[in-house]
MARBA-3410 file (N, C-alpha, C, O; in Angstrom, 1 decimal):
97
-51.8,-160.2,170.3,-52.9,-160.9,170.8,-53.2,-162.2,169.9,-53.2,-161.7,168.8 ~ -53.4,-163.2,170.0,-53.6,-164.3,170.2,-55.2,-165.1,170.2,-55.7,-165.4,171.3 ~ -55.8,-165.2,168.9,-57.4,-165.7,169.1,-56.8,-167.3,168.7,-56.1,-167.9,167.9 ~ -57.9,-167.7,170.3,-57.9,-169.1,170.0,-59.5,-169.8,169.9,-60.4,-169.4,170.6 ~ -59.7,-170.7,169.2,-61.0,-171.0,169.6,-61.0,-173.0,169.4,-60.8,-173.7,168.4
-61.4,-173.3,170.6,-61.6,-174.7,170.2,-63.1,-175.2,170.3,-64.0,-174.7,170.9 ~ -63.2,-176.5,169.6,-64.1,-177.3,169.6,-63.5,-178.8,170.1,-62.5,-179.3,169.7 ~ -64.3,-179.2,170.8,-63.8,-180.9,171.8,-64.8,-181.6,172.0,-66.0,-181.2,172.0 ~ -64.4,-182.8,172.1,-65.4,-183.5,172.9,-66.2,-183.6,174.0,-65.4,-183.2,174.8 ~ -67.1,-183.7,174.6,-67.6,-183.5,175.8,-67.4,-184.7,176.8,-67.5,-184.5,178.0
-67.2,-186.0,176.4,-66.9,-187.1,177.1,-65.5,-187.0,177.5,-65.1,-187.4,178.6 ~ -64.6,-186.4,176.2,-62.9,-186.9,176.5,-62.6,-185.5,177.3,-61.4,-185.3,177.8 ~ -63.8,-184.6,177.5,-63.1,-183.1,178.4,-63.5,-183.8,179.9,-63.2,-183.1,180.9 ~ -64.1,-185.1,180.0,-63.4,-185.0,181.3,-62.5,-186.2,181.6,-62.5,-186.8,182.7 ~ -61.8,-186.7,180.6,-60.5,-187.5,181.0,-59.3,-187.0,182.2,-59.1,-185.9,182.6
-58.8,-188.0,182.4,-57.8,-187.6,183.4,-56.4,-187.1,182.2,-55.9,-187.8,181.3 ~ -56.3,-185.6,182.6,-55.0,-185.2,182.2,-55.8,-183.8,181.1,-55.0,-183.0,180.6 ~ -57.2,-183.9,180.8,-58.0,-182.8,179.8,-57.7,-181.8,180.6,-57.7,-181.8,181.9 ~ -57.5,-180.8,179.8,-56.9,-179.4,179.9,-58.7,-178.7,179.8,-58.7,-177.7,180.5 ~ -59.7,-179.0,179.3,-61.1,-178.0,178.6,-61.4,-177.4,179.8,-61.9,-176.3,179.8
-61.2,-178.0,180.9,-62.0,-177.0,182.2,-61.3,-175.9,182.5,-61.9,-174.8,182.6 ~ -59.9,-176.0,182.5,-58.9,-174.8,182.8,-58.4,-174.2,182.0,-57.4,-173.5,182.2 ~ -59.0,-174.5,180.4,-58.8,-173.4,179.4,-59.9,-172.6,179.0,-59.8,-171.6,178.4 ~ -60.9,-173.2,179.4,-62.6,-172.8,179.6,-62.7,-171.4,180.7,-63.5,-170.4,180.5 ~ -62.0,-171.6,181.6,-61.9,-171.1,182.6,-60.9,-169.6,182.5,-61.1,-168.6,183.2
-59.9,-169.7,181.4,-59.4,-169.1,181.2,-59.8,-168.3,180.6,-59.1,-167.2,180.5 ~ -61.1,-168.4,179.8,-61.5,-167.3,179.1,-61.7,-167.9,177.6,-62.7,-167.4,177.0 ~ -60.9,-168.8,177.0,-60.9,-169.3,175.7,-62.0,-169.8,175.3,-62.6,-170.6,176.0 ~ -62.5,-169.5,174.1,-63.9,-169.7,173.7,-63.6,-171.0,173.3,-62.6,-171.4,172.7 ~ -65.0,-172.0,173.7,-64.8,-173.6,173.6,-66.2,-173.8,173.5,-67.2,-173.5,174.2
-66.2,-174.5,172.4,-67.6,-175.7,172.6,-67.5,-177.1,172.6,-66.7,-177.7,171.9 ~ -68.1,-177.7,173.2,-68.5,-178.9,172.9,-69.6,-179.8,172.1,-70.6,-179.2,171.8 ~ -69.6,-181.3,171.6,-70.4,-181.7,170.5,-71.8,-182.2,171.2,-72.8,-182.8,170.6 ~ -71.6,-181.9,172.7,-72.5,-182.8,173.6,-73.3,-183.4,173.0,-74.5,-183.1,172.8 ~ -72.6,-184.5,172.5,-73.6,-186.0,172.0,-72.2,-187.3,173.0,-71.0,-187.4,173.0
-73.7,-188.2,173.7,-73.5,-189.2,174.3,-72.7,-190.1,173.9,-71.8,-190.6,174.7 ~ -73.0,-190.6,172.4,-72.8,-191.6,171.7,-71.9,-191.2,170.4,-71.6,-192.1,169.5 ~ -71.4,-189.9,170.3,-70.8,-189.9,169.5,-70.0,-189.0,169.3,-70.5,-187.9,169.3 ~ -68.7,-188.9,169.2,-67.4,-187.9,169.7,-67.1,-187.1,168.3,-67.6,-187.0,167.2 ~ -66.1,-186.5,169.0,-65.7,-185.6,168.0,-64.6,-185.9,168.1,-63.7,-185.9,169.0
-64.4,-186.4,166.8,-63.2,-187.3,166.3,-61.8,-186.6,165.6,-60.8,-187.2,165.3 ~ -62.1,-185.5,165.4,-61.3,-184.8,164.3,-60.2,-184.4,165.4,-60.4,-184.1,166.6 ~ -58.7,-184.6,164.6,-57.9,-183.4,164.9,-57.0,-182.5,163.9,-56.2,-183.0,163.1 ~ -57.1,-181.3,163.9,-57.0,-180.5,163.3,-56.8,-179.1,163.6,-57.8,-178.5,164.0 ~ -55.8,-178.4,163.5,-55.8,-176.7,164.1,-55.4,-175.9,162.4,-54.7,-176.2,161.5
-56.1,-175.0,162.6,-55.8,-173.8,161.4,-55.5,-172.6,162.3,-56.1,-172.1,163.2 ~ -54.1,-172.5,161.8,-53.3,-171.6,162.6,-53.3,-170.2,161.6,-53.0,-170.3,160.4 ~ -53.9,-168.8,162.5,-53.9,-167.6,161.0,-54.9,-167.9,159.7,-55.1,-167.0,159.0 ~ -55.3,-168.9,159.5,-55.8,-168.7,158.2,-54.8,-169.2,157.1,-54.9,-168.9,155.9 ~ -53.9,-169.8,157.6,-52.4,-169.5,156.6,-52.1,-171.0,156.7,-52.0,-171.5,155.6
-52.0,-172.0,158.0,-51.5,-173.3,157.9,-52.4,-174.3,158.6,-53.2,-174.2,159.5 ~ -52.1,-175.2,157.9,-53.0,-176.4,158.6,-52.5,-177.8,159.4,-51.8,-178.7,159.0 ~ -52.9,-177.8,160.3,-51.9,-179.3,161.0,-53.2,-179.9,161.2,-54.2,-179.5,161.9 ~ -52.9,-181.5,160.3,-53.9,-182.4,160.6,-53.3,-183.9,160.3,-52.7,-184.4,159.4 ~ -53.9,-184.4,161.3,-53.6,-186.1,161.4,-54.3,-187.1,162.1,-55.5,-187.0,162.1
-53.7,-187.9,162.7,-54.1,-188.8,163.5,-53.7,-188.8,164.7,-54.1,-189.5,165.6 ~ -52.9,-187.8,164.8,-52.0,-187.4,166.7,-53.3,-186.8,167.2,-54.1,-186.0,166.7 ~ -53.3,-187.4,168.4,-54.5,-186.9,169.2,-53.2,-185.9,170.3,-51.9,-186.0,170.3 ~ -53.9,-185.2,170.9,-53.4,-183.8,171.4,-53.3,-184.2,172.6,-53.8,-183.6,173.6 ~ -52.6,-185.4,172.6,-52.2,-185.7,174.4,-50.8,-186.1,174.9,-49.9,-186.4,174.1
-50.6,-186.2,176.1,-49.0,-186.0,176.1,-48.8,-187.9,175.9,-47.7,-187.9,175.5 ~ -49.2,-189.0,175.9,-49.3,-190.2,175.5,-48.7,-189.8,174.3,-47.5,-189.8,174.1 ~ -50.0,-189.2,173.3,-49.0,-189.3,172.3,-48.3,-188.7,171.5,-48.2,-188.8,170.3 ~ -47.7,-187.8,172.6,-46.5,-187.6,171.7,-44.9,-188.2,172.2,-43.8,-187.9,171.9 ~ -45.6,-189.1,173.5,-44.2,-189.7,173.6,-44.6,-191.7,173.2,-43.7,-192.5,173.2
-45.6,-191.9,173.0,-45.8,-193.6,172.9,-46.3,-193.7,172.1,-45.9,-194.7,171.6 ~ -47.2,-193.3,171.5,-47.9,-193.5,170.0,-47.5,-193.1,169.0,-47.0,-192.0,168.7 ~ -48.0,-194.6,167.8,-47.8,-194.2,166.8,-48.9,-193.0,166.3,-50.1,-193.2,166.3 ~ -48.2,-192.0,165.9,-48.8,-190.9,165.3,-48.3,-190.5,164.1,-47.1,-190.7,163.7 ~ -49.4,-189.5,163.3,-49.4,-188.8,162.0,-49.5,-187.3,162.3,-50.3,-187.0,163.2
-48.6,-186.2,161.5,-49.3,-185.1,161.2,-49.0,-184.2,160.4,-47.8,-183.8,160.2 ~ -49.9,-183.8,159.8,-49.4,-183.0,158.2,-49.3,-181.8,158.8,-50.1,-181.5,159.6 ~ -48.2,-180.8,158.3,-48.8,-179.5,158.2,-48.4,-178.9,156.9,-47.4,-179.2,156.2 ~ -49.2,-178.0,156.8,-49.1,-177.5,155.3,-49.6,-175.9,155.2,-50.1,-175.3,156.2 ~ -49.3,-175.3,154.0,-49.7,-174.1,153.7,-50.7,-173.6,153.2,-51.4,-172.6,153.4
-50.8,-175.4,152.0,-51.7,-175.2,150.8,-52.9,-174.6,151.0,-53.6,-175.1,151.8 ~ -53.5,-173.3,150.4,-54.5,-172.7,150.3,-55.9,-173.7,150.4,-56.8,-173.4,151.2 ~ -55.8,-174.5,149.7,-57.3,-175.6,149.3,-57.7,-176.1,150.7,-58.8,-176.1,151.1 ~ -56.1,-176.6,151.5,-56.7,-177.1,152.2,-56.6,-176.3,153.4,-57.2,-176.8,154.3 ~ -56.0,-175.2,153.7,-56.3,-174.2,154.7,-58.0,-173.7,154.8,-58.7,-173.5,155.8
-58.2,-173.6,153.3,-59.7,-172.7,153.2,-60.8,-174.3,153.6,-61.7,-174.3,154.4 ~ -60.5,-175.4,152.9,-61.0,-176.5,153.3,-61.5,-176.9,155.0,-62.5,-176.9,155.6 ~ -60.1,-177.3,155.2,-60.6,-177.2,156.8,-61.2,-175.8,157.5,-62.0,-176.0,158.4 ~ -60.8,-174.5,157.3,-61.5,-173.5,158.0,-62.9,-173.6,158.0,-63.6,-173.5,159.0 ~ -63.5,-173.9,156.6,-64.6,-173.8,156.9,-65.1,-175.2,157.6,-66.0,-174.9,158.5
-65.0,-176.1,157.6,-65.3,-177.4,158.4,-65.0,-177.2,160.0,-65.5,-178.0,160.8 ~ -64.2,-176.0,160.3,-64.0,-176.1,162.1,-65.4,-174.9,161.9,-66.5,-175.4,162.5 ~ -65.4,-173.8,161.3,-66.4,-172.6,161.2,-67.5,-173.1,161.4,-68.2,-172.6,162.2 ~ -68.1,-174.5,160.5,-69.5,-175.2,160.6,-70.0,-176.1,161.8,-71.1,-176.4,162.2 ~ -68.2,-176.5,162.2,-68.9,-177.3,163.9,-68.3,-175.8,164.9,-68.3,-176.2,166.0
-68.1,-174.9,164.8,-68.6,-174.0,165.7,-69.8,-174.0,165.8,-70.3,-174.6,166.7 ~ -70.7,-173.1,164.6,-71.8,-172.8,164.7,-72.9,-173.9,165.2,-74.0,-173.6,165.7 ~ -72.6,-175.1,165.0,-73.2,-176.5,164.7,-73.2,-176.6,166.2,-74.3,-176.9,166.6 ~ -72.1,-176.5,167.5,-72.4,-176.6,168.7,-72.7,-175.3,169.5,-72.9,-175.4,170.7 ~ -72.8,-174.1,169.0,-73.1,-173.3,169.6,-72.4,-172.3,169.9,-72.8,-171.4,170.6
-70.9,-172.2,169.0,-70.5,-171.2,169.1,-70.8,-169.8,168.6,-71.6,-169.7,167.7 ~ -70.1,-168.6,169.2,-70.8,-167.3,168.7,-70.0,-166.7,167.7,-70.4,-165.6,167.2
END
């Protein structure tokens, strides 16, 4: 089994090509930052507890065939436990449970 949990934007979930309605739908726990004027800019996944992938690649099929993009992934403890808690604080911060 497989826990996923995301946090998104609320303006870019309803882009042409956003996946949030029909992973929403699927059951995947999701929140959004619902602010007007100001997005949620991060990208970032902590996979397990164990790795971290973070950059500037936004999680669209654009870019991963036309854009210049970045993305780290790593093991490092500092920064697995680093970012964990930073996705854990915008959970709670938009309402997740």
């Amino acid at each position: 089994r497989v826990r996923v949990r995301i946090v998104t934007d609320d303006e870019q979930s309803k882009s042409q090509g956003a996946d949030v309605a029909e992973l929403k739908a699927a059951g995947v726990p999701l929140v959004m930052d619902r602010s007007a004027s100001d997005h949620m800019h991060h990208k970032f996944a902590v996979l397990d507890g164990k790795v971290l992938m973070n950059g500037s690649f936004n999680w669209t099929k654009h870019a991963s065939e036309a854009n210049c993009e970045n993305v780290m992934i790593t093991n490092d403890g500092q920064f697995v436990e680093e970012f964990s808690g930073c996705f854990n604080g915008l959970w709670k911060q938009f309402g997740g449970a």
